[in-house]
N, CA, C and O of each residue as an XYZ file, in Angstrom:
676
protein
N       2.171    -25.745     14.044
C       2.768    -25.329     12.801
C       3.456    -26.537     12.185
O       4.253    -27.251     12.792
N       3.049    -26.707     10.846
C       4.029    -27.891     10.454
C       5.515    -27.805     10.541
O       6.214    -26.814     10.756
N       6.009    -29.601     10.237
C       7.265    -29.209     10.075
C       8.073    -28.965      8.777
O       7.730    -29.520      7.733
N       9.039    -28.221      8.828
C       9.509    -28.517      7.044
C       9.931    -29.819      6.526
O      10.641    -30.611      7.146
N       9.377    -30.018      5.173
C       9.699    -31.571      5.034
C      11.063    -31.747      4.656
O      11.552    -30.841      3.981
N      11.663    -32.566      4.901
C      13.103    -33.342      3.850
C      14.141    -32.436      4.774
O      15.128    -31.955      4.218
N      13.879    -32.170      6.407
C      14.929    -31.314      6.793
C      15.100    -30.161      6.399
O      14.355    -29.721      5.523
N      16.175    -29.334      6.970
C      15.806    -27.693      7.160
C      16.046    -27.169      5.553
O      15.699    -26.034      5.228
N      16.757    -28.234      4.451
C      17.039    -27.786      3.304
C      18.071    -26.698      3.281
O      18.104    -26.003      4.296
N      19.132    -26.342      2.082
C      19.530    -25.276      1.978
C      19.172    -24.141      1.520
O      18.325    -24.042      0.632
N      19.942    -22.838      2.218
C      19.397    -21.674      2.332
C      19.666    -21.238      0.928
O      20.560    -21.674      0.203
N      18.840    -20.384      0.656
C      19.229    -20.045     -1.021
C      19.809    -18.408     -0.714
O      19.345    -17.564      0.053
N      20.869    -18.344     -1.531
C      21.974    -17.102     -1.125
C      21.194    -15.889     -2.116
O      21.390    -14.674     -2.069
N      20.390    -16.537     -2.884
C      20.226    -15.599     -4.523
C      19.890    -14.267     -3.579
O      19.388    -14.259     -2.455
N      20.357    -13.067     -4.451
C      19.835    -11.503     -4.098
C      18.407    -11.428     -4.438
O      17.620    -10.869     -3.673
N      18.032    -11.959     -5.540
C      16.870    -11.676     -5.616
C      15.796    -11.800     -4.801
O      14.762    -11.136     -4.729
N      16.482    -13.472     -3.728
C      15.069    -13.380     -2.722
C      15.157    -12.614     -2.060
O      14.292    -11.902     -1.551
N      16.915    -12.640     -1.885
C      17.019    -11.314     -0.771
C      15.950     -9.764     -0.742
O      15.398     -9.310      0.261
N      15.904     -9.284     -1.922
C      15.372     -8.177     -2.380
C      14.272     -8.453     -2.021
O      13.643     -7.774     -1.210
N      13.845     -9.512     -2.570
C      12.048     -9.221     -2.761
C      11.237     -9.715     -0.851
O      10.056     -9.559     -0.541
N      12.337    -10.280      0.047
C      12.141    -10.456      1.362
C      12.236     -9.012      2.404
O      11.578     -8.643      3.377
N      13.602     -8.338      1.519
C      13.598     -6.913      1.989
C      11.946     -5.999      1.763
O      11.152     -5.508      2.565
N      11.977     -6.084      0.566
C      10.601     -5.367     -0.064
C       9.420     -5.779      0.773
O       8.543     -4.919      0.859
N       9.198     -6.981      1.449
C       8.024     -7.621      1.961
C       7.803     -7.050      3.169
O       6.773     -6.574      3.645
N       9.498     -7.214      3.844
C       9.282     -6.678      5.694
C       9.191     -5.091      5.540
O       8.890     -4.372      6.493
N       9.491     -4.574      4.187
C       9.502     -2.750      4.710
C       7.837     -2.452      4.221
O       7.422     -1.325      4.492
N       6.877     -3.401      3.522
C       5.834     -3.106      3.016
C       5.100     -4.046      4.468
O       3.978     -3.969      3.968
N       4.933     -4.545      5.311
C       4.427     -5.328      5.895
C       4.499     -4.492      7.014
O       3.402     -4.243      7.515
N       5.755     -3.843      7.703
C       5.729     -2.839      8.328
C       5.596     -1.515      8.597
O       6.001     -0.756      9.478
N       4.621     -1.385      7.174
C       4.500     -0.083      6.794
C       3.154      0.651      7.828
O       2.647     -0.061      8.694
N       2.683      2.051      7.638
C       1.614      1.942      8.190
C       0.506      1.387      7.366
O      -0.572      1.752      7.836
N       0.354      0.535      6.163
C      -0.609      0.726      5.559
C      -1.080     -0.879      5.651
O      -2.025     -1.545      5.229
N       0.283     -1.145      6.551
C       0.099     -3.182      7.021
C      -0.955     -2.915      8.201
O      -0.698     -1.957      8.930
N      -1.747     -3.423      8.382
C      -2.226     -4.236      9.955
C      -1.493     -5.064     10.738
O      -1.590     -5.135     11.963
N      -0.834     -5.630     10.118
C      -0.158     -6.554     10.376
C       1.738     -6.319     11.190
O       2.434     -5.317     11.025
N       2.091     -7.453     11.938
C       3.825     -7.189     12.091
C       4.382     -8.828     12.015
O       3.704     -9.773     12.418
N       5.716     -8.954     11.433
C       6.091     -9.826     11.362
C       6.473    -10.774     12.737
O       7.072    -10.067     13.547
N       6.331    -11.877     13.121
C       6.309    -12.440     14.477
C       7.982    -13.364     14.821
O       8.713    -13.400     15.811
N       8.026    -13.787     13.920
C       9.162    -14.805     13.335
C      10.215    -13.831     12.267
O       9.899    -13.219     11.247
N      11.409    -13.944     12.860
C      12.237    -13.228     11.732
C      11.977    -13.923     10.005
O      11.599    -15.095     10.023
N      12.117    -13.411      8.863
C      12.033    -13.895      7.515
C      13.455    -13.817      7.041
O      13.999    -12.838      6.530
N      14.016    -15.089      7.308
C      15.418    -15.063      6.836
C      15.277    -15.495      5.335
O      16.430    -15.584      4.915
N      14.308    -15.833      4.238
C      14.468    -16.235      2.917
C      14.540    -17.669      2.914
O      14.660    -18.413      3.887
N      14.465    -17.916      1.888
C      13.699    -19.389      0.886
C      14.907    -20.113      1.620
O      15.979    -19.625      1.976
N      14.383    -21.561      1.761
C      15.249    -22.918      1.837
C      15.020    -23.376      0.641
O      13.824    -23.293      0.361
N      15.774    -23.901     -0.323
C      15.693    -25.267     -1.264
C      15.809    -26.702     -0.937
O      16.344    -27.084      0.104
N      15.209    -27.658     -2.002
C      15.507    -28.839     -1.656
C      15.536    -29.404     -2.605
O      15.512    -28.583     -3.522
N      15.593    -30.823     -3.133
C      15.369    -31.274     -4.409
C      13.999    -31.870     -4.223
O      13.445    -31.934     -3.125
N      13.406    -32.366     -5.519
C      11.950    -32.746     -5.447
C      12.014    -33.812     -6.611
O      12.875    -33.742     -7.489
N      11.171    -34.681     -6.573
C      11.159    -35.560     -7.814
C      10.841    -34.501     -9.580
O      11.223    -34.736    -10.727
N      10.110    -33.515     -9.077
C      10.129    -32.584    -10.305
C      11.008    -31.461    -10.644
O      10.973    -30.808    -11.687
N      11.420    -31.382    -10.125
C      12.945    -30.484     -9.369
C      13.398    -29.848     -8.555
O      14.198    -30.476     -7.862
N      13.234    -28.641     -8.238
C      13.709    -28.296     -7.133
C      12.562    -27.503     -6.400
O      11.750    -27.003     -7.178
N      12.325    -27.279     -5.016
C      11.586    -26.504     -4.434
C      12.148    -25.511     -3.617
O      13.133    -25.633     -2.889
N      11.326    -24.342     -3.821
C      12.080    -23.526     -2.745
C      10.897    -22.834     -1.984
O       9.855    -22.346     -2.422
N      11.458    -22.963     -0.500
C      10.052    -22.226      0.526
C      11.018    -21.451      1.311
O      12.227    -21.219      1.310
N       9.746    -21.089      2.122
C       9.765    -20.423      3.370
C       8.426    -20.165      4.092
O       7.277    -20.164      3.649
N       8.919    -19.942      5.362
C       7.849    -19.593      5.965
C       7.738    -18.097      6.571
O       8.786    -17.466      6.714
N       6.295    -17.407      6.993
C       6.256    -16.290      7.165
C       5.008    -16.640      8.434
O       4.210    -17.576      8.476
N       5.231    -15.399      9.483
C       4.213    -15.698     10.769
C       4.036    -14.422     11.194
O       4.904    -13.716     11.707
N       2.931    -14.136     10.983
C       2.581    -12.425     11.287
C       1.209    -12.447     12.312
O       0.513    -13.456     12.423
N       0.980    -11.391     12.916
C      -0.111    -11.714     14.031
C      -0.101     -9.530     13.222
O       0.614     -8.702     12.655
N      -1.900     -9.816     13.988
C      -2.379     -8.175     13.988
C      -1.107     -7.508     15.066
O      -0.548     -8.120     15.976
N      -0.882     -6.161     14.663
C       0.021     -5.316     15.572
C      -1.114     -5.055     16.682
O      -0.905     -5.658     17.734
N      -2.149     -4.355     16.645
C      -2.822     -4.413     17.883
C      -3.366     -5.394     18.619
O      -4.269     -6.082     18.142
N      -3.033     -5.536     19.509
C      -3.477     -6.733     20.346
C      -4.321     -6.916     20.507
O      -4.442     -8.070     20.918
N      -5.619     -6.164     20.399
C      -7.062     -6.119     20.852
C      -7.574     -6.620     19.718
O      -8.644     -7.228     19.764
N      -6.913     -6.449     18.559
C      -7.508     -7.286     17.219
C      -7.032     -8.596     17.509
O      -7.995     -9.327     17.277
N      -6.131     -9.252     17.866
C      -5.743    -10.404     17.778
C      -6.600    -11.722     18.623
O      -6.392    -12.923     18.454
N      -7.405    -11.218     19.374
C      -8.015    -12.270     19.445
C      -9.795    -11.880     19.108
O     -10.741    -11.713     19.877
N      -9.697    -11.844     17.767
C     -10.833    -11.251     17.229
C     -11.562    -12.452     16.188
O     -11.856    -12.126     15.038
N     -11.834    -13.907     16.707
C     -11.373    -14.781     15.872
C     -12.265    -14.486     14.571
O     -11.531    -14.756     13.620
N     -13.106    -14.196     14.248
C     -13.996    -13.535     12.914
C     -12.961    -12.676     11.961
O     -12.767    -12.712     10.746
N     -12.456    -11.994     12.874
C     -11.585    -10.954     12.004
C     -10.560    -11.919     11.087
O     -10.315    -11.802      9.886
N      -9.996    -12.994     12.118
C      -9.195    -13.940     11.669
C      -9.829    -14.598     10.654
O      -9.276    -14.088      9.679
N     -10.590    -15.361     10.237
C     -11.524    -15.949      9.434
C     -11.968    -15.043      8.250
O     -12.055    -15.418      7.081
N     -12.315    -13.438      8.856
C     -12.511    -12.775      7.186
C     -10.686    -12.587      6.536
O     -10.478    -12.516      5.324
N      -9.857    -12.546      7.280
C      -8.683    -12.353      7.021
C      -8.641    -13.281      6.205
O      -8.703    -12.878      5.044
N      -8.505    -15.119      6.401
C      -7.781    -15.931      6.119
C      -8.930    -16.113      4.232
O      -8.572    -16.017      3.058
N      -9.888    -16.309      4.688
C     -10.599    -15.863      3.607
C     -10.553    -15.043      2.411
O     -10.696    -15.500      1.278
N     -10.361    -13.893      2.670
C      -9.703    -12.597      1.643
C      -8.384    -13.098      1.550
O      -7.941    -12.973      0.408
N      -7.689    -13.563      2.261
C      -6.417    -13.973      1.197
C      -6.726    -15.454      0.664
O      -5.695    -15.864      0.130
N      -7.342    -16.038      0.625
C      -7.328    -17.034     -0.360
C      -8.417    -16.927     -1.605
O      -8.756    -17.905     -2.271
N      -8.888    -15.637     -1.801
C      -9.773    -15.074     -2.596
C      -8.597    -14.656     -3.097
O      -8.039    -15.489     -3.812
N      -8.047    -13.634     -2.951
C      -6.797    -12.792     -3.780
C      -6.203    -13.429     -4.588
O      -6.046    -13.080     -5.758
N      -5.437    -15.316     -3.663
C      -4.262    -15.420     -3.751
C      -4.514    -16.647     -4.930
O      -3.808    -17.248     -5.739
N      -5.963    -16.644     -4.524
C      -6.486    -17.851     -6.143
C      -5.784    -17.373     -7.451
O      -4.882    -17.931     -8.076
N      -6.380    -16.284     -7.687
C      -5.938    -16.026     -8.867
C      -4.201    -15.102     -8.930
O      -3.963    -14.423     -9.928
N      -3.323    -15.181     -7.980
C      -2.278    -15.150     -8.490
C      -1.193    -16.421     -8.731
O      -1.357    -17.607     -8.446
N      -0.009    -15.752     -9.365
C       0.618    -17.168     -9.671
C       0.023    -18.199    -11.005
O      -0.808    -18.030    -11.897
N       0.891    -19.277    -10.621
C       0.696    -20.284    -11.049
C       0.160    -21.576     -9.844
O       0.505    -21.640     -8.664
N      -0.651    -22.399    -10.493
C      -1.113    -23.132     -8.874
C       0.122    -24.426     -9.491
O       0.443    -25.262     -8.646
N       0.582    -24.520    -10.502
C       1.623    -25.900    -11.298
C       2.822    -25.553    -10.368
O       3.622    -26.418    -10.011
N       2.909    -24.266     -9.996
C       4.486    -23.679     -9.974
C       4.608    -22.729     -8.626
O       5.674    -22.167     -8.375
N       3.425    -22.581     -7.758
C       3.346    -21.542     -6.482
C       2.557    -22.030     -5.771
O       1.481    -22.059     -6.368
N       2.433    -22.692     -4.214
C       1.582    -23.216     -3.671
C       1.627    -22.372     -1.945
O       2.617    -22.140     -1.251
N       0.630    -22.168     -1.754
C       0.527    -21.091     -0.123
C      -0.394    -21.742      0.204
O      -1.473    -22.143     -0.232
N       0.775    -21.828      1.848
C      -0.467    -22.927      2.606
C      -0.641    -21.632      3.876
O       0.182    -20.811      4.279
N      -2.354    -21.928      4.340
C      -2.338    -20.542      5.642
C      -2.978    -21.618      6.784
O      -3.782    -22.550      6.803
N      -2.261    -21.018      7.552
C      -2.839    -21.572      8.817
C      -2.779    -20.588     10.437
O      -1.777    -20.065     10.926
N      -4.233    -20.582     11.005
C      -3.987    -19.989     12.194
C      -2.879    -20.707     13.501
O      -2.998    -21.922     13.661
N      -2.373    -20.343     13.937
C      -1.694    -20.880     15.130
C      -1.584    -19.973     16.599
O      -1.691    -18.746     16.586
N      -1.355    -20.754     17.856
C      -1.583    -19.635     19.339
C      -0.441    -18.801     18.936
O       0.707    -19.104     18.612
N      -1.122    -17.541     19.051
C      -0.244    -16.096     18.939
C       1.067    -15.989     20.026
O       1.382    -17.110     20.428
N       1.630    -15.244     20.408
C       2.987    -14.604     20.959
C       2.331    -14.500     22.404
O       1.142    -14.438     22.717
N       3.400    -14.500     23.130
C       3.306    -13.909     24.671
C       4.143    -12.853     24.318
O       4.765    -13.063     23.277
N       4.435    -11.357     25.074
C       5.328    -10.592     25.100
C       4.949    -10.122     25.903
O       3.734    -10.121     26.100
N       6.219     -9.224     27.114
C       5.730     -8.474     27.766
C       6.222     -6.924     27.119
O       7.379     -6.544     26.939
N       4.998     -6.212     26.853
C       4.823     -4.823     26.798
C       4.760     -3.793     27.880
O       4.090     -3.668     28.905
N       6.045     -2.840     27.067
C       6.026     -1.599     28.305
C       5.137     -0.570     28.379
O       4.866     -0.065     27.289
N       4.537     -0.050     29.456
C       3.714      1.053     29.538
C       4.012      1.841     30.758
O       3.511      1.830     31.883
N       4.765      2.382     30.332
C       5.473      3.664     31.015
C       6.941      2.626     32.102
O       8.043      2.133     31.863
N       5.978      2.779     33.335
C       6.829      2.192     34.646
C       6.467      0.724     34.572
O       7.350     -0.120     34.726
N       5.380      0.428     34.374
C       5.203     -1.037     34.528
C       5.212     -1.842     33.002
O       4.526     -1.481     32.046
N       6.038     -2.876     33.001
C       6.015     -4.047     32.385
C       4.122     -4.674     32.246
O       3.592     -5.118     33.264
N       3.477     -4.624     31.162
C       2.545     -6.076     31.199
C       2.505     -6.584     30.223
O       2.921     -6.097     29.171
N       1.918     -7.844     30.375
C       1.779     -9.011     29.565
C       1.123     -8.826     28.483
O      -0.081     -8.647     28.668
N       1.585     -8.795     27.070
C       0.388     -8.851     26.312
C       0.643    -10.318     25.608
O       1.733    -10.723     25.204
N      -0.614    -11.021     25.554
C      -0.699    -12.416     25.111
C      -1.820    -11.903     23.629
O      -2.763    -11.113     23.637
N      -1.321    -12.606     22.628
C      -2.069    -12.496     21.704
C      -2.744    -13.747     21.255
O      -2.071    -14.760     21.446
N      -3.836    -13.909     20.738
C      -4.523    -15.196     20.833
C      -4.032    -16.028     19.476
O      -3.842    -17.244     19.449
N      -3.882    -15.200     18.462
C      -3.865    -16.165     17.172
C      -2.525    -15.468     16.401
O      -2.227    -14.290     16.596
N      -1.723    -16.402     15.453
C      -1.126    -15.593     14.382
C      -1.598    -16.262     12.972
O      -2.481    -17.120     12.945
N      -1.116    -15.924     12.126
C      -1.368    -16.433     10.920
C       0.342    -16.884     10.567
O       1.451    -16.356     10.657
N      -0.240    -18.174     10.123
C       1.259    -18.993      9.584
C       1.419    -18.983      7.873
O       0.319    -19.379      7.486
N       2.073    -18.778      6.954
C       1.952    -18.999      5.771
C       2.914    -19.494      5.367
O       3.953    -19.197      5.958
N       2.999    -20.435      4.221
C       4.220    -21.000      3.929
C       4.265    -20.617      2.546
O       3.119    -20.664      2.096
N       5.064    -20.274      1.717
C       4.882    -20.177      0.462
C       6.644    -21.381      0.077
O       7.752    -21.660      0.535
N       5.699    -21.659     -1.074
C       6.611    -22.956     -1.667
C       6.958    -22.831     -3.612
O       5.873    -23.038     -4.155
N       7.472    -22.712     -4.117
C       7.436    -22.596     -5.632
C       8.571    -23.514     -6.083
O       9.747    -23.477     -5.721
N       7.912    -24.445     -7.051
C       8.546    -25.370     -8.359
C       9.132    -24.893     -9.044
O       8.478    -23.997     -9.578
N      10.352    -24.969     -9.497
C      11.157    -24.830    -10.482
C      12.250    -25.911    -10.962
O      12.818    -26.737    -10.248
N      12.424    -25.679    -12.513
C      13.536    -26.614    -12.722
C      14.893    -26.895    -12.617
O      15.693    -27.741    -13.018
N      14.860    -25.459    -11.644
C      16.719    -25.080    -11.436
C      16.530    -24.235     -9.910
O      15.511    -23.544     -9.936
N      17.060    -24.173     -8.996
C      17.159    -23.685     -8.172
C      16.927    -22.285     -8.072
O      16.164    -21.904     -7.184
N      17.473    -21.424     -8.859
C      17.903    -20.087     -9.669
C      16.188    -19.995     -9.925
O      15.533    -19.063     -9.457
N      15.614    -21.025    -10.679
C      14.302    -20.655    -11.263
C      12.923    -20.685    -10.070
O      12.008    -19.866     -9.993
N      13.123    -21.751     -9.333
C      12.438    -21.824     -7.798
C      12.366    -20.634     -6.817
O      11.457    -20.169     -6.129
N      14.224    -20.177     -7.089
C      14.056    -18.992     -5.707
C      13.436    -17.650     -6.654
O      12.955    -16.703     -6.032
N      13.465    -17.617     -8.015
C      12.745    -16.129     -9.044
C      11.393    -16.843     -8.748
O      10.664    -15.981     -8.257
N      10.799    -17.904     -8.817
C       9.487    -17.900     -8.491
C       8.924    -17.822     -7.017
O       7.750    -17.492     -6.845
N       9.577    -18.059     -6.176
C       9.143    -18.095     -5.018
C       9.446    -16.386     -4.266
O       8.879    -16.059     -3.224
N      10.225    -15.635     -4.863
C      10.173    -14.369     -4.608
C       8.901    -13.292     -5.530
O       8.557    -12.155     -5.208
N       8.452    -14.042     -6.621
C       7.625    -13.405     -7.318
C       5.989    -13.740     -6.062
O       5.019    -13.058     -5.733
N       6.462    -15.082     -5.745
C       5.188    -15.286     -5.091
C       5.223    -14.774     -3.823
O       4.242    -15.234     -3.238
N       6.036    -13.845     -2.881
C       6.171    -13.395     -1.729
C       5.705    -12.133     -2.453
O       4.908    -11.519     -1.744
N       5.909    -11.602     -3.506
C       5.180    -10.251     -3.918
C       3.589    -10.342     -4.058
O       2.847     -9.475     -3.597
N       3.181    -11.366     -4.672
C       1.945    -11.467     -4.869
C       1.128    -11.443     -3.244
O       0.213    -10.627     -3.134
N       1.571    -12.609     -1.623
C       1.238    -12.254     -0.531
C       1.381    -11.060     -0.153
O       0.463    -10.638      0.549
N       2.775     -9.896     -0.520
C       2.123     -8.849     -0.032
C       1.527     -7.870     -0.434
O       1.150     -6.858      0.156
N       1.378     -8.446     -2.298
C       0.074     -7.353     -2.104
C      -1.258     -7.704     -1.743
O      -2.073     -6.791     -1.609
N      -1.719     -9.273     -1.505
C      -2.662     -9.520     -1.395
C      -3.365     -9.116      0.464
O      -4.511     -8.916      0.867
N      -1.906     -9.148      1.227
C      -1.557     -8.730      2.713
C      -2.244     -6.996      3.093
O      -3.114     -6.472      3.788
N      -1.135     -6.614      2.076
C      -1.528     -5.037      1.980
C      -3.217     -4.670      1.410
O      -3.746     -3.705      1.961
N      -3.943     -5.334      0.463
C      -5.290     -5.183     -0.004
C      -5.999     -5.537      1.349
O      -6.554     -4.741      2.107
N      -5.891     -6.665      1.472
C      -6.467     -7.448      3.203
C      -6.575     -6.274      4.290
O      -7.623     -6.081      4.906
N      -5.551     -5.591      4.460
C      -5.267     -4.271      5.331
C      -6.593     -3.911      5.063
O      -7.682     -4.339      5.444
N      -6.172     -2.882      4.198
C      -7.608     -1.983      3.540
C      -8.592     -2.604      3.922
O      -9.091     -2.080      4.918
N      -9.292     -3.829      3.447
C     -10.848     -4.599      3.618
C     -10.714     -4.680      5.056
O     -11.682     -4.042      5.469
N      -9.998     -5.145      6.143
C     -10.155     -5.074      7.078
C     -10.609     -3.748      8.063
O     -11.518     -3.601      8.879
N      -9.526     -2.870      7.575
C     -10.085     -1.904      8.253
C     -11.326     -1.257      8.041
O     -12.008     -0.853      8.982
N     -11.788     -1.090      6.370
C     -13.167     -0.668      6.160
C     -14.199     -1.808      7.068
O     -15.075     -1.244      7.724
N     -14.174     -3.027      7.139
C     -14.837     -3.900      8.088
C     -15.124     -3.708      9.415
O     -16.126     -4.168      9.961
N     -13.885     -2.734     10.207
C     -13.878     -2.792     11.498
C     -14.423     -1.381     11.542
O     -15.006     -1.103     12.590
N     -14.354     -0.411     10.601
C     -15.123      0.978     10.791
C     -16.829      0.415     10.598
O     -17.695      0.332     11.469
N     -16.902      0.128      9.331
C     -18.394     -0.504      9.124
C     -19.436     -1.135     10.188
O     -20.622     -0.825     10.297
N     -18.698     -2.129     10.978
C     -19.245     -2.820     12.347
C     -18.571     -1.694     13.732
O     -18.871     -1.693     14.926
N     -17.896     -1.094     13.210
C     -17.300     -0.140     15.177
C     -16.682     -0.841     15.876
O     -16.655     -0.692     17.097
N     -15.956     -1.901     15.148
C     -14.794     -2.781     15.954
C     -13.291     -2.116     15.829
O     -12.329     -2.657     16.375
């Protein structure tokens, strides 16, 4: 996973990302996600930029079922359908999402009396980053662009699952 550039940057306090980060984890954990968040989403860092200010974050979600997760095709139509979606949202001057697979989670899962291991093979890393000329204007764009991933997240759901009924995966 990369690292963040220019240091960890400051955290941006605005409500608005707050909101629209709230809105992401209760739609991401919905039943209508495939998906669960892996990495807590504490909201945008800022930094300054030669064009002004940037504000990111990162987001790391793996399939909730484990038996999908090391499905690497599934991963590939996944990463695919969201960069079909995510073309045409945004601005590409002013919203930039980078995706990347990375080795999934170890956890141990309970089943009943016994503890086991579930190792998941892949997660998906995303970073979303948005330009603005004021801090204030970076963290309203970079929360507009965490809406656009989850609806493009939540559509992905849907195509996936019609995919895995279609083939009997």
């Amino acid at each position: 996973m990369p690292k963040r550039t220019g240091g960890t940057g400051a955290r941006s306090g605005d409500v608005g990302a707050g909101l629209a980060t709230k809105s992401f984890l209760a739609a991401i954990e919905s039943d209508d996600s495939l998906f669960g968040v892996v990495q807590p989403l504490a909201g945008p860092s800022t930094e300054e930029s030669p064009s002004g200010r940037v504000c990111f974050g990162d987001i790391v979600l793996e399939f909730r079922q484990a038996e999908l997760s090391g499905n690497r095709s599934l991963h590939f139509l996944l990463i695919e359908k969201l960069i079909e979606l995510l073309k045409e949202a945004g601005s590409a001057e002013t919203l930039e999402a980078t995706l990347c697979l990375t080795p999934g989670s170890i956890s141990m899962g309970d089943s009943g009396s016994e503890e086991k291991l579930i190792q998941r093979q892949f997660a998906l890393w995303i970073r979303l980053a948005a330009k603005g000329d004021s801090a204030e204007q970076a963290v309203l764009r970079w929360g507009l662009g965490l809406a656009h991933i989850q609806q493009a997240l939540l559509f992905t759901s849907r195509h996936l699952r019609l995919h895995l009924t279609q083939t009997g995966g």
